[in-house]
C-alpha positions in Angstrom: 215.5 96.4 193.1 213.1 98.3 190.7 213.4 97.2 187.1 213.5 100.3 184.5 209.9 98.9 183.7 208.3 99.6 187.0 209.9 102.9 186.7 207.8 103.6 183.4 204.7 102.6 184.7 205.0 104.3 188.3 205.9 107.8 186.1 202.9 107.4 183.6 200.1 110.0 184.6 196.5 109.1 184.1 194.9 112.4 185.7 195.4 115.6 184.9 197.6 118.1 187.6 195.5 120.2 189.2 196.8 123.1 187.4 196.2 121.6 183.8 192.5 120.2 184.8 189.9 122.0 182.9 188.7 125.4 184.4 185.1 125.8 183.2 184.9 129.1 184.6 188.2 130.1 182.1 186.4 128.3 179.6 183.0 130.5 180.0 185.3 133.7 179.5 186.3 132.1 176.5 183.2 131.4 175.1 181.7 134.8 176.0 184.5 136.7 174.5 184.0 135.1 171.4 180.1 135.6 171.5 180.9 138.8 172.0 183.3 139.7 169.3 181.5 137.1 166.2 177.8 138.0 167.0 177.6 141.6 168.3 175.5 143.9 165.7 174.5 140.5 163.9 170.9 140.0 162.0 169.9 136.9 161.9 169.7 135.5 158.4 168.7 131.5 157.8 171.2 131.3 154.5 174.5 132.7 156.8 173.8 130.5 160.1 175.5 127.9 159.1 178.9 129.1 157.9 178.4 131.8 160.9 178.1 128.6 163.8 181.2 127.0 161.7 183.3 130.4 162.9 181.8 131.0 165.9 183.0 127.0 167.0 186.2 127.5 164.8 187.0 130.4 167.1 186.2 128.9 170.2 187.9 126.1 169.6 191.5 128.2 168.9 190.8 130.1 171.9 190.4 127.4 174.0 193.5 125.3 172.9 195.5 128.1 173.5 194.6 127.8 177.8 197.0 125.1 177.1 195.4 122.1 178.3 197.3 118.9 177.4 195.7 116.3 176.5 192.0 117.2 176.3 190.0 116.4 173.3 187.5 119.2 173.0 183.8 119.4 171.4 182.2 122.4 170.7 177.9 122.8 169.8 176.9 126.0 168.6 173.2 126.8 168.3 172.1 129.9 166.5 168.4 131.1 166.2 166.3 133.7 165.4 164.9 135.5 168.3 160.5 135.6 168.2 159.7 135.5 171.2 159.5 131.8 171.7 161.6 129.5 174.4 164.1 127.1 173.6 165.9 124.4 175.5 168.2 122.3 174.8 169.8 119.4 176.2 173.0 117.2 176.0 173.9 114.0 177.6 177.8 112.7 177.9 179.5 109.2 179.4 182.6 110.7 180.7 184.9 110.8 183.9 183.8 112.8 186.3 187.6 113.5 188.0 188.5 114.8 185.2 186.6 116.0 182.5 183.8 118.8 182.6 182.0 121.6 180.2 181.2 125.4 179.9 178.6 127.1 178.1 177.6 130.7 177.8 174.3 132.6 175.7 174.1 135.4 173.8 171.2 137.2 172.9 170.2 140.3 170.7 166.9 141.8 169.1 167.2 139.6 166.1 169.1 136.0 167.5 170.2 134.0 170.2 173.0 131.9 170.2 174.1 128.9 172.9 177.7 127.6 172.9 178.9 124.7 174.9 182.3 123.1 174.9 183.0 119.7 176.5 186.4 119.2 177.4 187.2 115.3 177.7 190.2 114.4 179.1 192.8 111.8 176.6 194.5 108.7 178.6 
């Protein structure tokens, strides 16, 4: 006979479904949509980068809690820079699940910036 305990703990879901496991490919839309619609026509200017990365990852952010995916913590890095010429890389390193959490990114470039996104979606137990 199963005890009303054994039936909490059996129920009790540690992974994701496969339709609520995050999509990087939806993600990447996401991201580039917003690029798209915050930076387009943009001049770089140092004074306005910083409140402009705040509502680029602002609007990312929204966007991306509205796929719908329960319980994910996300993080989202926004690099803006001015565009001379020069490279740029940039790196990241995260301890995480491999089963279940994962990360998009997208670029956007014009004549006067560039502008790399990434958002790291980590998945709550």
């Amino acid at each position: 006979m199963m005890s009303s305990m054994d039936d909490q703990v059996s129920s009790y879901q540690i992974r994701p479904t496969f339709e609520t496991k995050f999509r990087p490919s939806m993600v990447k839309d996401v991201i580039h949509g917003v690029l798209i619609e915050e930076l387009e026509g943009k001049v770089f200017s140092d004074k306005e980068v910083p409140s402009l990365c705040k509502s680029v990852a602002e609007s990312i952010t929204s966007k991306v809690k509205e796929l719908g995916y329960e319980r994910y913590k996300f993080c989202v890095n926004v690099l803006i820079g001015e565009q001379r010429g020069a490279g740029v890389q940039v790196g990241s390193r995260c301890l995480w699940d491999i089963d279940t959490d994962n990360y998009a990114s997208d670029i956007f470039l014009n004549d006067s910036l560039f502008c790399v996104a990434a958002v790291f979606g980590i998945y709550s137990y």
